[in-house]
PAGUFI-954869 format. One line per 4 residues: number of its first residue (from 1); their letters; for each residue y negated, x, z negated of C-alpha. Coordinates in steps of 0.2 Angstrom, whole numbers, padded with zeros to 4 digits. Layout:
BEGIN
NUM> a> Y,X,Z; ...
//
This chain:
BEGIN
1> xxxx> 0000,0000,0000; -0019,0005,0006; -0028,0007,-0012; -0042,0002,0001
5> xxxx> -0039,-0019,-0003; -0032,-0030,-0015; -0017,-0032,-0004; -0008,-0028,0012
9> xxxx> -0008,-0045,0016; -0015,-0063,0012; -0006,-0076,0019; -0017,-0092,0021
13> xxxx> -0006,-0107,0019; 0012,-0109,0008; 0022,-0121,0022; 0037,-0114,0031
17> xxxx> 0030,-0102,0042; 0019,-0095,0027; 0034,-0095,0015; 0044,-0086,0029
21> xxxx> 0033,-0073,0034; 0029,-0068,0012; 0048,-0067,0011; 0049,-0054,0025
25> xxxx> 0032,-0045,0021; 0040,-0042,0004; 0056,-0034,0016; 0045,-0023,0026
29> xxxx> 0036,-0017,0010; 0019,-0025,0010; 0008,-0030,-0006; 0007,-0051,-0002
33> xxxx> -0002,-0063,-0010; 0000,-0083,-0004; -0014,-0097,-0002; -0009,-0115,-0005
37> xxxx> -0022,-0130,-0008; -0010,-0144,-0009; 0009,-0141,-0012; 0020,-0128,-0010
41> xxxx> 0031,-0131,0006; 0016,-0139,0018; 0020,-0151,0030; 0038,-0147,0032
45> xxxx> 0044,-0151,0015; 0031,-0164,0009; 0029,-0176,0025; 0040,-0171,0038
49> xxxx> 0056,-0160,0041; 0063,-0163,0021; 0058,-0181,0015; 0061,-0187,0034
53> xxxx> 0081,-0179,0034; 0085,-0187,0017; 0079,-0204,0026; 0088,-0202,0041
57> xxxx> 0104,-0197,0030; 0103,-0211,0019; 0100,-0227,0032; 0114,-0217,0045
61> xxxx> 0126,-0222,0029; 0122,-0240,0028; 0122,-0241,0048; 0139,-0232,0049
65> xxxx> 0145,-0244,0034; 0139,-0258,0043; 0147,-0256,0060; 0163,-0265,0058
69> xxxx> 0168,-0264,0074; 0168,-0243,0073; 0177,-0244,0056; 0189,-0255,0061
73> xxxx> 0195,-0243,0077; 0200,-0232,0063; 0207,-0243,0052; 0195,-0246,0040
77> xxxx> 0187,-0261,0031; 0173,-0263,0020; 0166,-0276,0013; 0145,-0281,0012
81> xxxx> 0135,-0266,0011; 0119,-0265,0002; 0107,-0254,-0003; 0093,-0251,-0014
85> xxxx> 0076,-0247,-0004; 0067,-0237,-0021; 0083,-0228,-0023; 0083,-0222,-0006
89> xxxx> 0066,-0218,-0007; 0069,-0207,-0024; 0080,-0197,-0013; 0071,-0191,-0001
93> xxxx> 0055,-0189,-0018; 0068,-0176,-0027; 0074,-0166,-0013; 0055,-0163,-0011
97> xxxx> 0053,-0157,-0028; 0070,-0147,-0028; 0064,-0137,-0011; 0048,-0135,-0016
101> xxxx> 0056,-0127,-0033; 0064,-0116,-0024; 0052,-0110,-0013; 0040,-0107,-0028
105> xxxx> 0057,-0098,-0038; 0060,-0088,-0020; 0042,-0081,-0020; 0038,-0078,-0039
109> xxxx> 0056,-0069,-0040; 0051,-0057,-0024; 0032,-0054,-0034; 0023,-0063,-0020
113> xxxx> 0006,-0069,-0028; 0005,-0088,-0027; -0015,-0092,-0027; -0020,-0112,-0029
117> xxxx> -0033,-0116,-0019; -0041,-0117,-0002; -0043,-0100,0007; -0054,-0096,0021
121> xxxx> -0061,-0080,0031; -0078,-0074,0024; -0077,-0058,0034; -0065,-0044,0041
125> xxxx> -0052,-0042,0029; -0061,-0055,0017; -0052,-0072,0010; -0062,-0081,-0001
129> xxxx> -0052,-0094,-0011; -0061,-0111,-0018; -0052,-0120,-0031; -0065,-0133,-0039
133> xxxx> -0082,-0125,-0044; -0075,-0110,-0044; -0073,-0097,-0028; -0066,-0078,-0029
137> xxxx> -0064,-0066,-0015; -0050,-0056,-0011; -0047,-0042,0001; -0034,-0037,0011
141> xxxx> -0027,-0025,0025; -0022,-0040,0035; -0022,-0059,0036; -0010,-0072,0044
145> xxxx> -0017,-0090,0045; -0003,-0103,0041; -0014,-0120,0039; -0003,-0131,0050
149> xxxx> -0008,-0150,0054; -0010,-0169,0051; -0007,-0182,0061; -0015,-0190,0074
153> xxxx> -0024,-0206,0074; -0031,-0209,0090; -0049,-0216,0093; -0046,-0234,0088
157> xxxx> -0032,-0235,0077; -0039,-0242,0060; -0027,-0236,0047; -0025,-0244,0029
161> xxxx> -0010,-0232,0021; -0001,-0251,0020; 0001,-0260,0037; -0006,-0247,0047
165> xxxx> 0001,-0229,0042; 0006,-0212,0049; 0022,-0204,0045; 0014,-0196,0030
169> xxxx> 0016,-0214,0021; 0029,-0221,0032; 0040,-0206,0023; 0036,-0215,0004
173> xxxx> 0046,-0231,0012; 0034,-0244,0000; 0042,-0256,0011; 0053,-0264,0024
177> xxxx> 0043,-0273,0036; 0053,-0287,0046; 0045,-0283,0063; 0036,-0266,0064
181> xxxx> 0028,-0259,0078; 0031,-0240,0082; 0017,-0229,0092; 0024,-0216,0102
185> xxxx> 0042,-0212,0108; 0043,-0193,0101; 0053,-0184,0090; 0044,-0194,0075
189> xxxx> 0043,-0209,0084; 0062,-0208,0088; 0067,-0203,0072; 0057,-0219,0061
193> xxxx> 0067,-0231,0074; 0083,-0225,0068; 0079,-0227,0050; 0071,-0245,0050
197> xxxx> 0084,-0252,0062; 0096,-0246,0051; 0088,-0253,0033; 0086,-0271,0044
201> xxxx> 0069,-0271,0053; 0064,-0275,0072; 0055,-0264,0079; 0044,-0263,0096
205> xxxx> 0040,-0244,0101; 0025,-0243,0111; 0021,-0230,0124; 0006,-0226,0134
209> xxxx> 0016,-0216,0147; 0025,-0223,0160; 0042,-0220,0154; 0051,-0218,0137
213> xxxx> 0053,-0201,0129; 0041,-0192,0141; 0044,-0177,0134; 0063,-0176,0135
217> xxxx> 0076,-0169,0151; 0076,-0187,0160; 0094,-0189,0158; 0095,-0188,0141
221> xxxx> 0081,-0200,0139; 0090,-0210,0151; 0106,-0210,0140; 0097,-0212,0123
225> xxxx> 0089,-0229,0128; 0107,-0235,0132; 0113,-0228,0116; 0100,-0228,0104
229> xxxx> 0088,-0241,0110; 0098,-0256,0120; 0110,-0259,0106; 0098,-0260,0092
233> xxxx> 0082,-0271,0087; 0071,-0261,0098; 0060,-0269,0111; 0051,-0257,0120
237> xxxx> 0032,-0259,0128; 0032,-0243,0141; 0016,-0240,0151; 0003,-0247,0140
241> xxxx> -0008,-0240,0126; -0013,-0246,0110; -0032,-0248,0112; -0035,-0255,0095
245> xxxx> -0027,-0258,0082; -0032,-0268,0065; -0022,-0269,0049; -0019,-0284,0039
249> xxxx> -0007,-0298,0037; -0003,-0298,0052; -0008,-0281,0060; -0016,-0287,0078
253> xxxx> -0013,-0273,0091; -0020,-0275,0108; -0010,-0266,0123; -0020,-0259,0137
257> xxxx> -0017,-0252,0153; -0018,-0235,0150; -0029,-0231,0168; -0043,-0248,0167
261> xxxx> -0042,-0250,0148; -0040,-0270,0153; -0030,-0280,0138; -0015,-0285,0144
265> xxxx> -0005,-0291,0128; -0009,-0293,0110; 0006,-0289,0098; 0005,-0297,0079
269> xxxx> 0018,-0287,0066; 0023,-0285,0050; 0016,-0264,0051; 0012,-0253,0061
273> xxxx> 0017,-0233,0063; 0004,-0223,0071; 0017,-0208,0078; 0004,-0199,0092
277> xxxx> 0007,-0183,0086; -0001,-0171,0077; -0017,-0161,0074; -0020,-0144,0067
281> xxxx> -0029,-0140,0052; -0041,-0127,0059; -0058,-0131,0055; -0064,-0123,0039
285> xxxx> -0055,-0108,0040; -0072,-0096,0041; -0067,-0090,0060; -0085,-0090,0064
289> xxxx> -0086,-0076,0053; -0076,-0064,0064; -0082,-0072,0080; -0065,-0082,0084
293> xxxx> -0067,-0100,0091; -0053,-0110,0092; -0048,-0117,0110; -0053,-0138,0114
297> xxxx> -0039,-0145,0106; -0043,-0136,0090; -0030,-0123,0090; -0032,-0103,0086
301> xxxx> -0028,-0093,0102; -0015,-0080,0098; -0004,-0072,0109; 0014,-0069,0110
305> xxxx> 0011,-0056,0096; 0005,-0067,0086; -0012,-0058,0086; -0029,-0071,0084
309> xxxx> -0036,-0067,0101; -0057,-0067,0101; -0064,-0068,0118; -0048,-0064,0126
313> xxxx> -0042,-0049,0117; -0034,-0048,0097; -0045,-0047,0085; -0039,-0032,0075
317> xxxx> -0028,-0037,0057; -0031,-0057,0060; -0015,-0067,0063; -0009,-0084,0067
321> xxxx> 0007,-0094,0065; 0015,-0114,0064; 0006,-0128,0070; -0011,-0119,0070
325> xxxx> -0008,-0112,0084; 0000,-0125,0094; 0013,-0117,0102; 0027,-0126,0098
329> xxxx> 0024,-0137,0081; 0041,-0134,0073; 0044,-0127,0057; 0057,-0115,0059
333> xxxx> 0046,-0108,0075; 0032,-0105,0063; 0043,-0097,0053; 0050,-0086,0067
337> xxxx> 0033,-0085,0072; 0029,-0077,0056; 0043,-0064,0055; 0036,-0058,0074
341> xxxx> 0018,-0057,0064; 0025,-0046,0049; 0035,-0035,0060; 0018,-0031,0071
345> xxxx> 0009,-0028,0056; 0020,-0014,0051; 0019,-0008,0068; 0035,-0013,0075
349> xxxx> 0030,-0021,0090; 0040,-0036,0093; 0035,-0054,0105; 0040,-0073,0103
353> xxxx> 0052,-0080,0116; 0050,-0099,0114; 0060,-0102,0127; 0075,-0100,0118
357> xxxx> 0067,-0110,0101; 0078,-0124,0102; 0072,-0145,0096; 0082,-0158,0089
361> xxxx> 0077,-0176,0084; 0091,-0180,0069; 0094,-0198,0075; 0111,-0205,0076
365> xxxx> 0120,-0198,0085; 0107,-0183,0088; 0096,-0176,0102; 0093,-0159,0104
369> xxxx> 0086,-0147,0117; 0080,-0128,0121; 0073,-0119,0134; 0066,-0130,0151
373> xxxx> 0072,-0147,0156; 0076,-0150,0174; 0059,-0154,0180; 0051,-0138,0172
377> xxxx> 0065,-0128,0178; 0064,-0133,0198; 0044,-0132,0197; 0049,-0111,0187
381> xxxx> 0062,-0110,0203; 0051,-0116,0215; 0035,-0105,0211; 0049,-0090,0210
385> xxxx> 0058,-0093,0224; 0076,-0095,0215; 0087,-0113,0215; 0094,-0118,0200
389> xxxx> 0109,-0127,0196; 0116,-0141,0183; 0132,-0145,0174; 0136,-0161,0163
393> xxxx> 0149,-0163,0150; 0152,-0179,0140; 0159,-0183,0124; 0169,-0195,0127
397> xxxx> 0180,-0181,0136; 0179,-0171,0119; 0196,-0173,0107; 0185,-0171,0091
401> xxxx> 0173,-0184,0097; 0186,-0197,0100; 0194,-0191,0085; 0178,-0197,0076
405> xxxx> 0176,-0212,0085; 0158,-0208,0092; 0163,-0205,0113; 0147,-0207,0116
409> xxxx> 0136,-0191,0122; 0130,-0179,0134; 0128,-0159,0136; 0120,-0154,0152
413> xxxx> 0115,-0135,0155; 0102,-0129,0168; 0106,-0110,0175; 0101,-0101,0188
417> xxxx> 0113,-0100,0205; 0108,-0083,0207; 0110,-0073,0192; 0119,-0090,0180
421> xxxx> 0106,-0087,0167; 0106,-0102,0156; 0087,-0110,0157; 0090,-0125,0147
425> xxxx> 0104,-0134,0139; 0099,-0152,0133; 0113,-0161,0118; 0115,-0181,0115
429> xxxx> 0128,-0184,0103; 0138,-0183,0085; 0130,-0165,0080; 0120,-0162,0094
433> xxxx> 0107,-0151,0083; 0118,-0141,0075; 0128,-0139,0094; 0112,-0133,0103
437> xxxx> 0112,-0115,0093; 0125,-0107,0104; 0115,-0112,0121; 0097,-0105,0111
441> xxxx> 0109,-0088,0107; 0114,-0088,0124; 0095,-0090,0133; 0090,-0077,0119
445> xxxx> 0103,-0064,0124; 0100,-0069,0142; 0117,-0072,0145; 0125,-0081,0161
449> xxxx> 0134,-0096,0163; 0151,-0085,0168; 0149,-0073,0152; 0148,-0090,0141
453> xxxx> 0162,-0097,0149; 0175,-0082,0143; 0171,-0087,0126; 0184,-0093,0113
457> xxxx> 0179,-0110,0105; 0190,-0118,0091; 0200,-0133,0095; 0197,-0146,0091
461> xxxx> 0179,-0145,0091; 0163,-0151,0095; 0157,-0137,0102; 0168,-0138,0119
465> xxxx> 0157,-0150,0126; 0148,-0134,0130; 0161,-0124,0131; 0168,-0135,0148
469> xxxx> 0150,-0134,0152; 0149,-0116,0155; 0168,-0117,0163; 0163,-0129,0173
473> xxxx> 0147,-0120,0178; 0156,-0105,0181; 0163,-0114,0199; 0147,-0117,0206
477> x> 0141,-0100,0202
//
């Protein structure tokens, strides 16, 4: 450590990414102190990854218990299923608390300094952390910038924290709506579907785009409205955006056409999740001090080093990581992201490959993807004059799958015909996230289709659905 500052290295923000890169400054050697205004765990653990899976994990329970028709293939009976909505809600509550425990535990063990209060830049190598009346300024070596984001409420949307709500209160489950009306048709949007449709409400998920999951490989979108939407109480409003929306009893949502703004439709529900994304915390942060301005979504430029970049080039011991920067707003690519930041830092020069950073929306069954979907890879093909090439697989081909009574599912991997680099791999099915890491190893190792394909996978498993794929792959190649 420099005797020149207080420490090696402030980290401004105590979510995943944050936690991630203390825990590996500590490795390398590095004198760190933490900054947290709220809670330890950030968005991640308080209002997103962790309350949200403890959801999803209890209503999938009281969905599979109720399917009588799945449970009888196996020769099983039950009889009424119930549940208790404040005792599912208490779950998800103390995992929070046990996570955030141990992230605190993880840090204080390692002799990261965990400061309470809100940090900003008041210089180079300056943090100065408010907490009340009272402010103190620190120094250090190098800082990373880990403020992540909120949601998105576009111009409009009148939110109460009751009727009309983000995710951030959706994840408290106060209530069951009877008929609740879901904005947007992401990960988020996706994921709350699965859990009221489960617990017994209607839903109707609005999107202003002219087709369902715009954001997802078109055939799996196309299979996860016939598995995850058709059979359940979802209606869907594709193609028209939610110009206004007002709480109460009933919450009046007009429907516009997204182009003329015209009112085409007025919905009245129960509630209303507002799921449009997210957001980054970025305002505040004192970057005017050291001549950074963030980009017109509100983001801090970084590049692939994860370097804060002013007027172009990086702005020397300044660092950004997680939803901040807007890259990809995942936690565990913020907290990748911050291991790529602590290893420059330490002079070990080391960039982010996000293409092999693999998704999953933890609906049931699951969807996951890395790397491009079969759009983006024949635009990258076209623009660099190679073809590409795809493969499906389907679960209902997989001994494990029918073993478990859940057939339905889809693998599909994109390559390239040239070389068989894999470029994308895209999971619907029982396990999907957990399936996807072989295909993200495989895109990080730059490995072809014919290499994977010689690989040994247990049988019976899951994980032949891409093993077939790469066989199968193999024969085109």
């Amino acid at each position: 450590m420099s005797q020149e500052f207080d420490y090696d290295l402030v980290i401004i923000g105590a979510g995943v990414g944050g936690h991630g890169a203390a825990l590996h400054a500590v490795k390398r050697g590095l004198k760190t102190a933490i900054v947290e205004a709220e809670k330890m765990g950030g968005t991640c653990v308080n209002q997103g990854c962790i309350p949200s899976k403890a959801l999803l994990a209890a209503s999938g329970r009281v969905r599979e218990l109720r399917n009588a028709h799945h449970l009888k293939a196996l020769g099983i009976q039950v009889g009424d299923v119930s549940f208790d909505r404040q005792a599912i809600s208490d779950h998800a509550k103390t995992l929070v608390s046990k996570i955030q425990g141990d992230m605190t535990n993880s840090l204080n063990r390692l002799k990261v300094d965990i400061l309470q209060g809100r940090g900003k830049l008041v210089g180079e190598h300056k943090v100065s952390i408010i907490q009340e009346a009272a402010e103190k300024t620190l120094t250090a070596r190098d800082v990373i910038i880990s403020s992540g984001s909120v949601p998105f409420v576009p111009p409009g949307i009148e939110t109460d924290g009751k009727t009309v709500f983000t995710s951030d209160e959706a994840l408290e489950l106060e209530w069951l709506p009877q008929w609740i009306a879901i904005i947007g048709s992401g990960y988020i949007g996706l994921e709350f579907s699965d859990i009221y449709t489960a617990l017994g409400c209607e839903v109707t998920i609005i999107e202003a785009l002219d087709q369902l999951m715009p954001t997802f490989d078109p055939d799996i979108a196309k299979m996860a409205q016939r598995v995850l939407i058709t059979p359940r109480d979802i209606e869907t409003r594709v193609g028209l955006l939610a110009r206004k929306i007002i709480p109460g009893s009933p919450v009046k949502i007009e429907l516009a056409d997204p182009k003329t703004k015209e009112v085409m439709d007025v919905l009245e529900v129960d509630a209303c999740l507002v799921a449009t994304g997210r957001i980054p915390v970025t305002q505040g942060l004192g970057l005017n001090t050291v001549g950074v301005e963030l980009d017109r979504r509100g983001f801090i430029p970084v590049n692939d080093h994860m370097a804060v970049l002013r007027a172009g080039e990086p702005a020397p011991h300044l660092w950004a990581i997680g939803d901040a920067t807007g890259k990809m707003m995942l936690a565990h690519a913020a907290s990748a992201q911050g291991v790529i930041a602590v290893e420059n830092i330490c002079g070990r020069p080391r960039a982010i490959n996000y293409r092999c950073i693999p998704a999953a929306a933890f609906t049931h069954p699951e969807v996951s993807f890395v790397g491009l979907t079969e759009p983006a890879a024949k635009e990258l093909a076209a623009a660099a004059e190679f073809e590409i090439a795809t493969v499906r697989t389907y679960f209902k081909g997989n001994s494990k799958a029918l073993a478990e009574g859940e057939p339905d599912g889809l693998a599909k991997v994109i390559y390239r015909k040239d070389t068989g680099e894999v470029l994308g791999a895209h999971i619907l099915g029982l396990h999907a996230a957990d399936l996807i890491q072989e295909a993200a190893n495989a895109i990080a190792q730059n490995q072809s289709v014919e290499d994977l394909s010689y690989l040994v996978h247990t049988h019976p498993t899951l994980s032949e659905v891409l093993d077939e794929a790469f066989k199968r792959a193999t024969v085109t190649h």
